[in-house]
N, C-alpha and C positions, 0 to 999 in steps of 0.2 A: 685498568685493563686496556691494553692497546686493541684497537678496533681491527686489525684483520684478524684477530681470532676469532670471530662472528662470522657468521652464515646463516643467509635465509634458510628457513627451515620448509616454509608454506607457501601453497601457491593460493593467490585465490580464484577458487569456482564457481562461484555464485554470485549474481545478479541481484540488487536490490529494488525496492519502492516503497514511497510514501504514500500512505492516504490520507489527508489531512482532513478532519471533520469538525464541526464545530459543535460544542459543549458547552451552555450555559453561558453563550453570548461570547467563550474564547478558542482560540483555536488550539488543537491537540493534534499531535502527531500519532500514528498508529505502525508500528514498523510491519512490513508484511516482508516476508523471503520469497522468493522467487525460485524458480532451476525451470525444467524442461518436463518434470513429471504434471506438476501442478503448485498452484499457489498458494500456501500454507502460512498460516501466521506464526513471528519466533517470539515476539511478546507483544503484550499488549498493555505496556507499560505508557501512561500517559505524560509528558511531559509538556512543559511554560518555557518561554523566555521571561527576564524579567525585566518586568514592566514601567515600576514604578520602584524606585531603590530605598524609596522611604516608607514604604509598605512590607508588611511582611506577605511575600509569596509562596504558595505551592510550585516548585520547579519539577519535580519527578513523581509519576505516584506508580510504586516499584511490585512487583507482581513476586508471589514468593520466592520462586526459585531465582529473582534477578538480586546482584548485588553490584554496588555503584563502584566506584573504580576515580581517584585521578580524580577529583574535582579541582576546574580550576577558576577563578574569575580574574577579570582583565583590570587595569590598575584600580577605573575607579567605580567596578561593580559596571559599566556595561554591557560585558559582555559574561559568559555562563556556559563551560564545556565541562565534559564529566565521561565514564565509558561504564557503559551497562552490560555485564557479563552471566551469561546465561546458557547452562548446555554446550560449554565446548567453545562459543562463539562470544564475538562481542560488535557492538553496537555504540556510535562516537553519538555524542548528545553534543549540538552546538547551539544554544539560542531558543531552544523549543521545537529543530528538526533535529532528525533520528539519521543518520549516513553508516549505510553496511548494510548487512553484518560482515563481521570477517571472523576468520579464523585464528591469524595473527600466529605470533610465534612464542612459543608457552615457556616463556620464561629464556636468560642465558644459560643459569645451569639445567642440564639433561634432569636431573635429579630431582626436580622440583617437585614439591610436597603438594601431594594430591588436592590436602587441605587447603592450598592457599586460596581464598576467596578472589585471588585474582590475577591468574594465572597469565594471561592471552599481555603480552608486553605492547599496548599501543599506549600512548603519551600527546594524549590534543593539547597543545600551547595555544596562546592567546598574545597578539599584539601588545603594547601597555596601551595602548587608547583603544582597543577592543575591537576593530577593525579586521580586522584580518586572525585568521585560524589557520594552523595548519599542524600534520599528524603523522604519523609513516604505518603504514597497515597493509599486511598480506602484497609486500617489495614493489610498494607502489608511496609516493609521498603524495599527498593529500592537500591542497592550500584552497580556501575558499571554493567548497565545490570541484575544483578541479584538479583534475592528476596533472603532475608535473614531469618532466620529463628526468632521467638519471635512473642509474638504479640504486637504490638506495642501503645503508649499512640499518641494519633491524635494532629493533632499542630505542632509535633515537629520540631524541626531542627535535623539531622542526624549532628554532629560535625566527626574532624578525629584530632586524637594525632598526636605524632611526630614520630610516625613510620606509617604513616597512616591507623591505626587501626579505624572503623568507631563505633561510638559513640552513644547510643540513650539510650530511657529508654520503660522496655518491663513489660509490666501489664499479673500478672498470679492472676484471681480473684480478690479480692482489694486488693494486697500487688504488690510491682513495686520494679522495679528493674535497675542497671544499666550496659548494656548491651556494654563492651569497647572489640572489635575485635571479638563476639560471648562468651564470657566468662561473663557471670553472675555475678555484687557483691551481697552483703547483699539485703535483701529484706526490706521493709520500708513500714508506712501506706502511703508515699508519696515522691515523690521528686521534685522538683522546682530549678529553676537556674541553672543549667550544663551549666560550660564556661569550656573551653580547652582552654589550652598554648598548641601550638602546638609545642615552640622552647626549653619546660623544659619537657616535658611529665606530665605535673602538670595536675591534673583533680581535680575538683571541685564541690561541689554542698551541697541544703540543703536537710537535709530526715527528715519526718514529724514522729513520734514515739508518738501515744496513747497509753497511763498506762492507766488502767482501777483503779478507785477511788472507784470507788460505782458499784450498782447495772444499775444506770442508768448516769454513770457520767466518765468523765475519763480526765484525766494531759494530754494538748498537747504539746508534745517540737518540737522546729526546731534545730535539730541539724549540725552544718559546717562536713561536711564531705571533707578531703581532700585526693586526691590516697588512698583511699580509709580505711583511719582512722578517727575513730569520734573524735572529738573534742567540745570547748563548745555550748551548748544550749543556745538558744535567746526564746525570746516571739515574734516575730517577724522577719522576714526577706527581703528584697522587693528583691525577686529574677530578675528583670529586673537592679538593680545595678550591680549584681555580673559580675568584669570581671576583668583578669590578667592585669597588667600592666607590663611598659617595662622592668622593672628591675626582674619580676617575684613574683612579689607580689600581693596579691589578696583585691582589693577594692568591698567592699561591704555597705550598709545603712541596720542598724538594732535597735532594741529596744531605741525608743526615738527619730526617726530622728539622729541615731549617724553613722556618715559616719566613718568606721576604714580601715585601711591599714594593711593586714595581714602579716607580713614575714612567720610566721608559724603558724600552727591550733590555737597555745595556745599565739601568741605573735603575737598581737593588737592594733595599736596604734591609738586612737578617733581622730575626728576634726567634727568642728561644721557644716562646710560643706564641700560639693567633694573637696580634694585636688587633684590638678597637680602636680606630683612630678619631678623634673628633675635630670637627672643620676647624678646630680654635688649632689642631696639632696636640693635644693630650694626646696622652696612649695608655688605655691599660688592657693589663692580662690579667691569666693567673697563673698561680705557677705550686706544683703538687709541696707540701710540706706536711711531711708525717706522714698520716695518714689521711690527713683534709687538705684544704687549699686554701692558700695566700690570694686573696685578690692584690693588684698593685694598678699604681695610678701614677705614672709620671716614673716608673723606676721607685717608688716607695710603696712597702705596707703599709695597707688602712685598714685592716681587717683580715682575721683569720677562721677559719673553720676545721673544726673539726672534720667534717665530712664534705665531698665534692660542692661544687659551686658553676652553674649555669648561667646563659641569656647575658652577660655582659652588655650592657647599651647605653649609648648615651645621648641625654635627652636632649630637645634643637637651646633651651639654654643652657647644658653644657652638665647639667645633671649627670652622676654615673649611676647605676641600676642594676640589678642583678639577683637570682636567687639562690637561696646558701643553706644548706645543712649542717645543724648541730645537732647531737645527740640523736638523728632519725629522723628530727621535725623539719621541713622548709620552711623558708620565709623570706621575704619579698623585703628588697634593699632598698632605698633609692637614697643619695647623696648621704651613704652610708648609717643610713637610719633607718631602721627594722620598721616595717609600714604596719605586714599582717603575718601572724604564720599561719600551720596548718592550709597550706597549697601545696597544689604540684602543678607546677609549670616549668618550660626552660624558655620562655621568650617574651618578651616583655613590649606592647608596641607603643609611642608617644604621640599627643596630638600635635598640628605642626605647631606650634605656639606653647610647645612643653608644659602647660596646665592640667593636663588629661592623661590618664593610661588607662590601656588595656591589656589583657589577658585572657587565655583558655586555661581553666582548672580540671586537671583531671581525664583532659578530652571529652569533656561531658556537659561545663557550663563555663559561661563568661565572666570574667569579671569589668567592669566599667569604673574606674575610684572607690568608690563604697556600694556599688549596685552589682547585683549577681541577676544575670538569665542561663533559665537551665531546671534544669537539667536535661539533658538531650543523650540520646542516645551514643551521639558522634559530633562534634565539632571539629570541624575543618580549619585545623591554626591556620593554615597557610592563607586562607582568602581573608583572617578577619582584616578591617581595614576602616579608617575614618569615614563620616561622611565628608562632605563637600565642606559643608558648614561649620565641621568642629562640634557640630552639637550632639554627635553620637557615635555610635558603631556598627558594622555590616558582616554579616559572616555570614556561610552557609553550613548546617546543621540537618542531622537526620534525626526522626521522632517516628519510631516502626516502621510503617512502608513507605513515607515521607521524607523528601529530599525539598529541605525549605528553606529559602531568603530570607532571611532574620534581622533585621531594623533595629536598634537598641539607643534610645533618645534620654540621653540624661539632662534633666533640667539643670 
């Protein structure tokens, strides 16, 4: 979706404050709403930063009608954002203070189903070394406490480079722009896809450029814009592909279903579908056969399934991994050898030293090599993560009205 077809929807009118109190020797935050009639509480949801990452923590303790939104944590667990949504409104959790509430903008499509538990479109990012926060809420962007200047496109994710310079893209009339540390690039009929490498200072994205043809007609291009040079024009772009990989190369899917691997603007190289590329230079995919799928490794089968195949990965010594269906059942690959089945997972994460893996089963529990925690309510794939040491794992998990930091130490 190219971004001038978005419009802020909401203004915001209200006023917030914290009262921060202390409980049992730690501090909680207590969100109170504010306006001009009187000051009324919107929840009384208590919330932690976390503290100690090798402890398990209480981070949220959630009040019925509130449900959590968007957790995210920062590369290596120390930092901790999340959005508490409640009545209409929602409230940004960064660290164990409460910022808002806001109203926000319910959703892109008009249509949006009453039921969605989470409705109000705000998105708090996190620096990777956890530093810096920043959020877009009720046509205001949000960076460490403080509003930022631009007006901002609704939806977005605030990104931050590698000097943590915060990232977004700022609408003046219908021309948009990209806004990296307060400094303005080119303006464009549109922009779509902004991924940041945070560890090259690489930035990315497509901007939509009408030529006017006729009287009533006009040439649309999507052109790759990289740090901020054009390069070639597509007929198409699916901006939720674009993202850096580890070597620093940028994978995207463009004109024709053609998945390419960029080294540079102008140097592309196609595949029929997503490759995994490993720093040795392997590559594999998969690719549909029948009615299951071919995993391939270097341009050769090593394996077929009757039914779909997830999580492709490959481990830092060079391991391929993946999970694969036969007959209904999954089960977990690694250097093509059937480990466990009966799971459901699609992502597979390795310790750096490829000895170790982890996994979410289920969205409900963890798996550790041969150690399972869990059952939980909710696991949060996207934060689980190594510790420090190699000696465990980190994720954040809900268990009833509990939003909790979860330690997972395997001897």
């Amino acid at each position: 979706m190219i971004l001038q077809d978005l419009t802020p929807f909401w203004k915001r009118n209200i006023a917030i404050g914290a009262v921060v109190i202390l409980v049992c020797g730690g501090l909680v935050a207590v969100l109170m709403r504010t306006n001009r009639e009187a000051d009324t509480p919107l929840t009384s949801s208590k919330v932690s930063p976390i503290r100690n990452r090798m402890e398990q923590q209480l981070l949220i303790t959630m009040q019925p009608k509130d449900t959590v939104c968007d957790v995210q944590v920062s590369g290596k667990g120390e930092s901790f954002a999340a959005v508490l949504q409640n009545n209409g409104k929602a409230s940004v959790i960064i660290n164990g203070k409460i910022e808002g509430p806001y109203t926000g903008s319910q959703g892109i499509d008009p249509g949006f189903s009453p039921r969605n538990p989470c409705p109000i479109e705000i998105h708090p990012r996190l620096s990777n070394d956890g530093s810096m926060y920043g959020y877009v809420a009720d046509d205001s962007v949000y960076v460490n406490g403080k509003t930022l200047p631009g007006k901002p496109v609704p939806h977005q994710y605030v990104s931050f480079d590698a000097h943590n310079k915060p990232v977004y893209v700022v609408q003046d009339g219908k021309k948009f722009a990209l806004s990296v540390g307060g400094n303005r690039g080119k303006s464009y009929d549109g922009i779509s896809g902004v991924t940041v490498d945070p560890k090259r200072e690489s930035i990315a994205y497509v901007a939509a450029i009408h030529t006017p043809q006729g009287p009533s007609s006009y040439k649309n291009e999507q052109v790759l814009v990289w740090n901020g040079k054009e390069y070639r024009s597509f007929k198409f772009v699916d901006p939720a592909t674009m993202s850096f990989m580890e070597d620093g190369k940028l994978l995207l899917r463009a004109d024709g279903n053609i998945w390419r691997v960029c080294a540079s603007g102008d140097s592309c190289t196609p595949y029929d579908a997503m490759p995994i590329i490993n720093t040795d230079g392997s590559v594999a995919t998969t690719m549909p056969k029948d009615r299951g799928m071919v995993i391939l490794k270097d341009g050769k089968e090593i394996h077929t399934h009757n039914g779909p195949a997830y999580g492709l990965t490959f481990a830092p010594d060079g391991r391929l991994a993946w999970f694969g269906i036969d007959n209904g059942e999954m089960c977990l690959y690694i250097d093509n050898v059937q480990i466990r089945c009966d799971v459901s997972s699609y992502k597979i994460l390795f310790s750096p030293d490829g000895k170790s893996y982890s996994y979410v089963d289920g969205n409900k529990s963890v798996v550790h090599n041969d150690k399972t925690s869990g059952p939980f309510d909710a696991v949060y794939a996207h934060t689980l993560q190594f510790a420090d040491d190699g000696s465990g794992i980190q994720f954040v998990a809900k268990k009833g009205s509990e939003l909790l930091w979860v330690p997972m130490k395997v001897e």
